[in-house]
N, C-alpha and C positions, 0 to 999 in steps of 0.2 A: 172298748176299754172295760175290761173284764166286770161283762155287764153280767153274768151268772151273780158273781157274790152282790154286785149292787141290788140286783131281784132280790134275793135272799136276805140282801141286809134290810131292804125297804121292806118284805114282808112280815120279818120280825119285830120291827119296828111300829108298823103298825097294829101288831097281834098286842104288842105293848101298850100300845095309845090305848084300845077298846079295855083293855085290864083294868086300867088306871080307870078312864069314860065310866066304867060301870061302878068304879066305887065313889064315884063325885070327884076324883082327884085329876089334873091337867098333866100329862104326857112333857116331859122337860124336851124341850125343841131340841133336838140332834145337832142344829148349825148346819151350813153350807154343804154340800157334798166335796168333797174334794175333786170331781170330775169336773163339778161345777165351777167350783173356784179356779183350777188351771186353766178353763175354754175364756173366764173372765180375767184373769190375767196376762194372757197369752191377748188381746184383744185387746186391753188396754196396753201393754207396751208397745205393739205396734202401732196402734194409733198415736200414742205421745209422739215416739219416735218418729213416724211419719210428719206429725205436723210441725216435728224442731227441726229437721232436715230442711220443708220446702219453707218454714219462718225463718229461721237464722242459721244458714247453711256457714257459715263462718263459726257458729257456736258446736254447730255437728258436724265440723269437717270428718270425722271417724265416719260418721254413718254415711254420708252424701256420697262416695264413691261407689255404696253398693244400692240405696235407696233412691238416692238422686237418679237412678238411669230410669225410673217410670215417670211417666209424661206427668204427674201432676199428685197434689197428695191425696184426694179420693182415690187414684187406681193405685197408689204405695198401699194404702189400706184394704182393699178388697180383693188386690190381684193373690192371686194363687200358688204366682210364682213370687212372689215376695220374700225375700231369702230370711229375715230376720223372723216371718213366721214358722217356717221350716223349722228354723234350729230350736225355736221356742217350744214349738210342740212336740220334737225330739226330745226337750227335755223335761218336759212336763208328766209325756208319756213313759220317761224311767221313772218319777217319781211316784206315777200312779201305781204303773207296778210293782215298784217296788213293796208301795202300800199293802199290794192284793197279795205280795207275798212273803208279809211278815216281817220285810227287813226295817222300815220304817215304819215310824208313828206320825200319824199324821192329827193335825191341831185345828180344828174346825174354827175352835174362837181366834186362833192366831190368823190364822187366812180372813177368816172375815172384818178384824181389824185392818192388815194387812189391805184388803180390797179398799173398803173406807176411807184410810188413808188415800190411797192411790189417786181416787174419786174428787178430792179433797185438794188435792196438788196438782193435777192436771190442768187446772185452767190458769194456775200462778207460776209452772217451772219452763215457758217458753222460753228459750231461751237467757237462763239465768243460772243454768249448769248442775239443777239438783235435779236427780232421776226421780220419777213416783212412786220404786218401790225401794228407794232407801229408808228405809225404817225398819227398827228391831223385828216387829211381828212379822213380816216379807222374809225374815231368814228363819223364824221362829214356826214353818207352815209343819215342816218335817222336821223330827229328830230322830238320826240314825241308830239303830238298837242292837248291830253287830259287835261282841266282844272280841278281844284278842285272835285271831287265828280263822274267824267266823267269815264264810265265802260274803264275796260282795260284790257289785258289778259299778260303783261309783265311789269315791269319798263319802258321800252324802247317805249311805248305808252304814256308816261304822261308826262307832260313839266316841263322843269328844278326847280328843287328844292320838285320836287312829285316823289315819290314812287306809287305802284301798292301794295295795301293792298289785303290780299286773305282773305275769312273768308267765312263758310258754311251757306245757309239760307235756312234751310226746304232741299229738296231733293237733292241743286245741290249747286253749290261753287259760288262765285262770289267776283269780279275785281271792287276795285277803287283806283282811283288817289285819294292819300291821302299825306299832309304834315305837317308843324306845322300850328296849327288851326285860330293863329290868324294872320300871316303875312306871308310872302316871306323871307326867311333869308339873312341876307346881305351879303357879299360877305367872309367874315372872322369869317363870321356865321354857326352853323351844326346847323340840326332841330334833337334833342334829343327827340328820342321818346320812349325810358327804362322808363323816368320819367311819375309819373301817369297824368299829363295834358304835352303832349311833348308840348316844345318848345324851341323858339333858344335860342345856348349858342354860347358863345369864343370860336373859333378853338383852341385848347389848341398847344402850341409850341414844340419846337423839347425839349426832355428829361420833357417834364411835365404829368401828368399822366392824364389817357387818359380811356376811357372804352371801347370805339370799334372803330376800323380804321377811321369812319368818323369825330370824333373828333379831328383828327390829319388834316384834310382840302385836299387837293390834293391825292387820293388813289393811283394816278400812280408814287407818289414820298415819301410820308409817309404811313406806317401802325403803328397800335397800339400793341407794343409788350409786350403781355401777361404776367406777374408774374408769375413764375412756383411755388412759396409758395402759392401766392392769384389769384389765374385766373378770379375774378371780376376786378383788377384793371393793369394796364400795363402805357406804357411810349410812348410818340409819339417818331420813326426814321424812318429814311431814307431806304428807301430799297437799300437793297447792302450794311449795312454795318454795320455789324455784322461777323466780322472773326472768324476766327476756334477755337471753343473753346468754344464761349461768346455766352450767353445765349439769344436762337428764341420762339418765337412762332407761325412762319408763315417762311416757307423756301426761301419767298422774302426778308425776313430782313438779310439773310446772304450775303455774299460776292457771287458772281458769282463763281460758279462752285461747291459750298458746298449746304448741305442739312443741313434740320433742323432735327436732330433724337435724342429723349431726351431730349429737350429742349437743346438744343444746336447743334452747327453749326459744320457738320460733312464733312470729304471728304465722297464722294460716292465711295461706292466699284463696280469694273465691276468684277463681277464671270465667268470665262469659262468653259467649260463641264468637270463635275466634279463634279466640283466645291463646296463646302459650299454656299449656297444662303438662301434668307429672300424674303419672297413675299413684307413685309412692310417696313422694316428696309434698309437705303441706305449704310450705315456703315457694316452690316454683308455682303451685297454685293445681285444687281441687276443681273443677268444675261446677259452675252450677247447678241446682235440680233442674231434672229436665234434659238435662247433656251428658257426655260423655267424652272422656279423652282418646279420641280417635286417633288411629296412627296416620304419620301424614302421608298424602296422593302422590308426593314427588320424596324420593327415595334423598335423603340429608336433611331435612326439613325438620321442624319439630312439631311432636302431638301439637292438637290443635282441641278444643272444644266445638262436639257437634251433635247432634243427637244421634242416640244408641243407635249401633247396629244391627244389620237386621238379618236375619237367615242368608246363610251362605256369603254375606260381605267376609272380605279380608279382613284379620283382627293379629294382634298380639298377645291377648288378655281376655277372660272374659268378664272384666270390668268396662268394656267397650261396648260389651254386646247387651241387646235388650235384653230384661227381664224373662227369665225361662230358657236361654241361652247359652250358652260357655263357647270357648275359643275349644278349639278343637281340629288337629291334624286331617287331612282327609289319608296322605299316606306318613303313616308316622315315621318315615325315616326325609322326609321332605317338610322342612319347617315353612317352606312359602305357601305350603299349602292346608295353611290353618285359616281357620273360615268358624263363623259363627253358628253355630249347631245346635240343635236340641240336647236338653238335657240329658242324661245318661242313665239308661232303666236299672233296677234291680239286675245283678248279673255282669254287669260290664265293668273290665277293668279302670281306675282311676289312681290318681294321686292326690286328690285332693275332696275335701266332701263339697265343693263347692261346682263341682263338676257332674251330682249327681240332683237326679230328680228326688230323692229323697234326702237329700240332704248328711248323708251318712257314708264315709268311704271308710270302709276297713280296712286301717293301717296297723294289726299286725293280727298273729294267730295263723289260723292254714285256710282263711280267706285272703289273704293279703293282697291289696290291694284291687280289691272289690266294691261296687256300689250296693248297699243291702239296704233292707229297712231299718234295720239300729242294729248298731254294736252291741253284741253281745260279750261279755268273757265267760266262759262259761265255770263252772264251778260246783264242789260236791258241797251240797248243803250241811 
C-alpha cells in the first residue's frame, strides 16, 4: 500500500519534528495514518458483524447466509476466507489509492473520530440494529476532489454533487465526474439524470412519488419505495417504517428486524438443522450460524439445514458451500455436475465476484468477465 510515498511522507515528517525539537517548539501530531485507520476499520466491521451474526442471527438475517457458513464466530473473524473482509479491504484499498494519487483527501481527525466512535458502540449495538460506523466522521474519512469531467475510478473520487460515469472507449473503460450539465444543484435539489438532458428537479417529499431514492433527498433517511403494480414509479419514506405486512421495495423501508420478501415486510425465519430452508427467501427461513441450506439427498424434497459443504460435494449455490468455496460446474455445459470448489485465481473467467479468490470479477471493459485483483476503469488523468 504505496509504502514509497508513506517512507517519504514519514521522513519528512520527522525532519519536521527535529526542526521544531531544536527551537523548544512540539511537532503538531499528524493523526492516524490512513493505512492505519482502514486495517482498523476493516477489523472492527468484521468482528461486529461476526459477533451479530452468531448473537442474533434473526437480527442479521442479511449477513448469516454468507457468515453463518463458518463453524463459529472466532473462525468468521480470523478465517481468511471470510467474504465480508475481502470486500472491505477491496475497498479500503481504492480509497488508499486513491489517496496516493491525488484524487482524494483524506481526514486523519475524521477517521480517528470515526474509529472512537466505533470503539464506543461495539459493545451496545448487538443486536439492536445500529451499525458502528454510522456516524457523520465514518463518511467524513475522505473527500473526493475530482471536478467536472476530471478521470475517476469511484463516486467516492468526485466532489459533491458528481457521480463517477463508466462508459467503454475503444479497448478499455473509462471514469468521469459527471453531474447535471449545467449547474450544481441546490440543496433541496437531485440531479435527475433518467431524463434525456439530466437536470435538477424538487426533492420530492415524504408520500409523493418518486423514481429512484435520490429523489427522496437524504438516502441515509428516505428511500424510494417501489410500486409492486408499476415498478417505474414508487413513493418517498422513511426507512424503518414500513411494519409487518405493508408493502417494501428495499428491506430498509421496513421496521427493524423485518425483511422485505414479496414485496412486503416479513419477520425473518431462523431454521436449525433440519430444518426447511430458502437460500433467498427470509420468511421460508435462513439457517443458523453454523449451517447451511443444503440441497436435498432425494431429488423433490426441500433444502434442508446442514453444515457447509465441503470440496467436491454436490451444491446448487455457493451459499452451501464452506467458507473459501463456490458452487462451480465441473463440465460447464452439464449442471449436475456442479460440485463445491475452490475459489477462482486471478485470470479465470466468472460472473460473479463472489466466485473469485480475490473477491473482484470484472463485469465490463476488454476484461470481461474475469477474476483480477481490483477493478480498474482506466482513464487519462
Amino acid at each position: 500500500m504505496r509504502r514509497t510515498r508513506r517512507q517519504a511522507r514519514g521522513g519528512a515528517l520527522a525532519a519536521l519534528y527535529l526542526g521544531f525539537a531544536a527551537c523548544g517548539e512540539p511537532a503538531a501530531d499528524p493523526g492516524i495514518e490512513a493505512a492505519d485507520a482502514s486495517a482498523r476499520y476493516v477489523d472492527a466491521m468484521v468482528a461486529f458483524s461476526c459477533a451479530q451474526t452468531f448473537a442474533c442471527p434473526d437480527r442479521a438475517w442479511s449477513e448469516a447466509p454468507f457468515l453463518g457458513r463458518h463453524a463459529d464466530e472466532e473462525d468468521c473473524v480470523e478465517s481468511e476466507a471470510n467474504v465480508l473482509r475481502t470486500f472491505l479491504d477491496n475497498a479500503q484499498r481504492d480509497k488508499l489509492e486513491a489517496v496516493s494519487d491525488g484524487r482524494v483527501r483524506y481526514d486523519a481527525d475524521a477517521a480517528q473520530r470515526c474509529l472512537d466512535e466505533m470503539s464506543e458502540r461495539a459493545a451496545r449495538v448487538e443486536c439492536t440494529g445500529e451499525w458502528i460506523d454510522d456516524t457523520t466522521s465514518c463518511s467524513d474519512w475522505y473527500t473526493g476532489l475530482g471536478a467536472r469531467s476530471a478521470g475517476c475510478l469511484t463516486d467516492g473520487d468526485c466532489q459533491g454533487g458528481l457521480e463517477c460515469i463508466e462508459f467503454v472507449e475503444g479497448d478499455r473503460c473509462t471514469g468521469r465526474c459527471r453531474g447535471c450539465p449545467t449547474q450544481r444543484c441546490a440543496e433541496d435539489e437531485w440531479c435527475n439524470r433518467r431524463s434525456e438532458e439530466a437536470r435538477c428537479e424538487p426533492i420530492a417529499a415524504l408520500g409523493e412519488v418518486c423514481l429512484e431514492d435520490e429523489a427522496c433527498g437524504d438516502e441515509e433517511r428516505f428511500l424510494c419505495n417501489q410500486d409492486v403494480e408499476d415498478p417505474t414509479i414508487g413513493r418517498c419514506v422513511g426507512l424503518g417504517s414500513a411494519a409487518l405486512g405493508e408493502p417494501c421495495s428495499d428491506d430498509l423501508i421496513c421496521a427493524f428486524g423485518l425483511a422485505c420478501d414479496g414485496a412486503a415486510c416479513v419477520e425473518p425465519r431462523v431454521a436449525t438443522r433440519d430444518e426447511p430452508c430458502a437460500l433467498t427467501s427470509p420468511v421460508v427461513g435462513f439457517c443458523a450460524p453454523g449451517l447451511a441450506c443444503a440441497p436435498p439427498e432425494v431429488e423433490g424434497d426441500a433444502p434442508a439445514c446442514a453444515p457447509p459443504l465441503t470440496e467436491l460435494d454436490p451444491c446448487t449455490s455457493l451459499l452451501q458451500c464452506a467458507p473459501g468455496l463456490q458452487c462451480e460446474r465441473g463440465d460447464m455445459f452439464d449442471v449436475s455436475s456442479s460440485a463445491c470448489r475452490p475459489l477462482r485465481p486471478d485470470g479465470s473467467s466468472c460472473v460473479n465476484p463472489f466466485e473469485c479468490a480475490s473477491g473482484t470479477c470484472q463485469l465490463f471493459g476488454p476484461q470481461l468477465g474475469v477474476c483480477v485483483a481490483n477493478v480498474r476503469c482506466l482513464f487519462n488523468p
